[in-house]
C-alpha distance (Angstrom), angle and dihedral (degrees) to the residues before:
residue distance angle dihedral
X1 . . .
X2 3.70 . .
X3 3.86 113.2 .
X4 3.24 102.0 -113.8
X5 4.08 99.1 46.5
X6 3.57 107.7 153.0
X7 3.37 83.1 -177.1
X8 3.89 154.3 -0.5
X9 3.44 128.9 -117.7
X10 4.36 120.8 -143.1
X11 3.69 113.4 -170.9
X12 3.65 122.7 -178.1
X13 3.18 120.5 -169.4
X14 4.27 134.3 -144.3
X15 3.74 138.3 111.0
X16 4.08 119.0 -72.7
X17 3.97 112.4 -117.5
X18 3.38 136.1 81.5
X19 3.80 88.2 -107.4
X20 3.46 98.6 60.4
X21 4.19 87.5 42.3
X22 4.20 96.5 108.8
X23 3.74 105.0 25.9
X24 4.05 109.4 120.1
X25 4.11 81.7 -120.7
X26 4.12 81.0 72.3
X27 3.91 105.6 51.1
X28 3.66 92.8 97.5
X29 4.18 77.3 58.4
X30 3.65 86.8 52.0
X31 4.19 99.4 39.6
X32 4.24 85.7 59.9
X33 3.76 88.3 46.9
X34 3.86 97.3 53.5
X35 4.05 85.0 41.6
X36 4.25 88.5 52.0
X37 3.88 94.2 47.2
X38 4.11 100.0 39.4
X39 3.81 89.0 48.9
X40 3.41 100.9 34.6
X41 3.66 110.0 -122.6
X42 3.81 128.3 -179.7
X43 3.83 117.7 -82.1
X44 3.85 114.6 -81.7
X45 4.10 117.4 -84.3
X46 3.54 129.2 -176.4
X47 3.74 121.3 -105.1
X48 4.02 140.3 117.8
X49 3.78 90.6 41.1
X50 3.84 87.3 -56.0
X51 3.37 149.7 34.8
X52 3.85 124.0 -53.1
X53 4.13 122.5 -164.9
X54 4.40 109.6 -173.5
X55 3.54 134.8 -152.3
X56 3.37 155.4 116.9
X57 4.21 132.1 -80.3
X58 3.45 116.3 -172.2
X59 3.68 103.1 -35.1
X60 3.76 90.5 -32.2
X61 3.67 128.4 108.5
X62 3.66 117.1 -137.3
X63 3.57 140.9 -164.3
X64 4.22 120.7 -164.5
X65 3.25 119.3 -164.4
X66 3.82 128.0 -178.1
X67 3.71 105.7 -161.0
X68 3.78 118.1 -130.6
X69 3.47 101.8 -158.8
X70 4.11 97.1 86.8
X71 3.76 118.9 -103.6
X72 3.96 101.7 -74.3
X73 4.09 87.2 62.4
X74 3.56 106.8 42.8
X75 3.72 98.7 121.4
X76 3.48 90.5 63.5
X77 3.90 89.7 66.4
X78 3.97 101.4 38.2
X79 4.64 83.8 39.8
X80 4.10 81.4 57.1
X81 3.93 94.8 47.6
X82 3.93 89.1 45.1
X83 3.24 94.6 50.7
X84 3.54 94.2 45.2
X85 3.73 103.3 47.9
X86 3.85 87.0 43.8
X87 4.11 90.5 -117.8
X88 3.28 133.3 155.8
X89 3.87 129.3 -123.0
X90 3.80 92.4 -104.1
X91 4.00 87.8 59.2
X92 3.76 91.3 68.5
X93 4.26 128.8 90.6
X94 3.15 110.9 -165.1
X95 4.05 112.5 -165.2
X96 3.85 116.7 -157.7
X97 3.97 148.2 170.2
X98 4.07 108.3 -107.4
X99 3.92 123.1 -151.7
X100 4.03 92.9 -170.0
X101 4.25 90.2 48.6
X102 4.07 113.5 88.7
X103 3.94 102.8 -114.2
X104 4.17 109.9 -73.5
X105 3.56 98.0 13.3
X106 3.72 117.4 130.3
X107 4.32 123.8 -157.5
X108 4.04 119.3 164.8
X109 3.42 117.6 -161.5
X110 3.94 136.3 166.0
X111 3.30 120.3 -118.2
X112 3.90 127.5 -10.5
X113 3.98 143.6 130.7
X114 3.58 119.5 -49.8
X115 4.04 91.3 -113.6
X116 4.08 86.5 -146.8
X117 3.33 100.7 -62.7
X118 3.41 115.8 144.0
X119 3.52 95.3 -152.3
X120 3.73 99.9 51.6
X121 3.81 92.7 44.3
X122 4.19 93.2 60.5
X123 3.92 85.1 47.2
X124 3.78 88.7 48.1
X125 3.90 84.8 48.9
X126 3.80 100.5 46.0
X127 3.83 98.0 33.7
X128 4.08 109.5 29.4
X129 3.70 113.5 -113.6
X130 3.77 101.0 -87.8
X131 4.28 89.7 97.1
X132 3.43 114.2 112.8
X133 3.62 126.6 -106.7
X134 4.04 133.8 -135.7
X135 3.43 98.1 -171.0
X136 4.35 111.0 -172.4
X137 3.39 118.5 -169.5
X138 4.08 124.0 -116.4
X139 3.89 96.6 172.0
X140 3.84 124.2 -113.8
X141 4.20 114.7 -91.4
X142 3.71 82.9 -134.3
X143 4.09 94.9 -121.5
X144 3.80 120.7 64.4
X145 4.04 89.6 -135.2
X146 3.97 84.6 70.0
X147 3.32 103.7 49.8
X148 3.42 107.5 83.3
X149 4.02 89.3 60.5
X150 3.71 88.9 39.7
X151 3.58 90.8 61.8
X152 3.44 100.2 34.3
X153 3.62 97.9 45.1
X154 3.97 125.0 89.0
X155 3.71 122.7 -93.9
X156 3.68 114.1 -97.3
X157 3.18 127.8 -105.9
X158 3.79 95.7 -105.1
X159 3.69 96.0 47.5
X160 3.79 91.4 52.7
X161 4.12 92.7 82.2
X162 4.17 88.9 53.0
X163 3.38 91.1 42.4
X164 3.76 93.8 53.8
X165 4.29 86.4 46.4
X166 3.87 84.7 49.7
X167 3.98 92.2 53.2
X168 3.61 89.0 39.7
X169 3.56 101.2 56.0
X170 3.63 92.0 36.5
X171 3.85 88.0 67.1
X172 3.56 97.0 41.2
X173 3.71 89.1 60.6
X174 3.52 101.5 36.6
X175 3.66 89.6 103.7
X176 4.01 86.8 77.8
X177 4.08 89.8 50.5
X178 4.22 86.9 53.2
X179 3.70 87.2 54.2
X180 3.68 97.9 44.3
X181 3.59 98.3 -110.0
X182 3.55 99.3 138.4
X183 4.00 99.1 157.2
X184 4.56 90.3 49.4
X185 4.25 81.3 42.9
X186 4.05 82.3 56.1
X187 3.60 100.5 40.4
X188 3.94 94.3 41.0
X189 3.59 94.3 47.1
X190 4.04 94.6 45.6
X191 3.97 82.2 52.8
X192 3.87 102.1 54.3
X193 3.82 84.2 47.5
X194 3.62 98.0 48.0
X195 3.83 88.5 49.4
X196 3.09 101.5 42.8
């Protein structure tokens, strides 16, 4: 985080519509919703090319956005709120599906290749790639020719009560994310899980 961060931005990233609302391609849709409701942010309003919730985590401010542009144009909504808020690269979380994660596990990184993901690559392209990444895991189809309607299909129904655990734990510890404490945000999240 830049010194002088008034404020942090959270993107998660999916595809607008109701049909698109429980494909794996969404959870970064559903990871900002969990965050909005645990913590209690203001109702959602349109801005950015999407919708933007605001609040506070810890002692952080944040600002989620849900881009409206579908997946492939992303970075055109998180560039705008940048730009707007005057932030740097580092200030942004971006929160995405990942193909080479085992189903439910979550790993946040800074920086990094785009992996293929459409999403992540316009980010990388309107942003730089110095954003930081929560990356949670949908599992790999094990054969490239599936993957498309792997990721683009909806969860199952026995993956929905991990998934809500995942989303659940991720906003219980999101506290450690506002700070910057990416490895305790690992650890802490892994735990809840494992306990659960």
């Amino acid at each position: 985080m830049t010194i002088a961060s008034t404020m942090q931005i959270w993107v998660g990233l999916g595809n607008p519509g109701a049909l698109y609302a429980m494909h794996r391609h969404n959870v970064g849709f559903m990871a900002v919703d969990a965050i909005a409701e645990v913590h209690d942010f203001s109702p959602p309003r349109r801005a950015f090319q999407g919708w933007t919730q605001e609040g506070r985590i810890g002692g952080e401010k944040i600002l989620l956005l849900k881009p409206a542009t579908f997946m492939n144009e992303s970075g055109r909504a998180a560039g705008e709120a940048m730009r707007f808020y005057k932030l740097a690269p580092e200030d942004v979380t971006a929160f995405y599906d990942e193909l080479d994660l085992a189903p439910f596990k979550v790993k946040v990184r800074v920086g990094g290749g785009t992996a293929g993901h459409n999403g992540i690559r316009s980010l990388d392209a309107h942003l730089g790639p110095d954003f930081r990444r929560v990356r949670l895991g949908i599992g790999h189809p094990g054969h490239k020719d599936k993957v498309t309607g792997h990721v683009l299909g909806n969860f199952a129904k026995a993956e929905i009560e991990p998934l809500s655990d995942t989303l659940g734990a991720i906003a219980a510890e999101a506290e450690w994310l506002a700070k910057g404490d990416d490895a305790r945000f690992m650890n802490d999240v892994a735990l809840r899980l494992a306990s659960g």
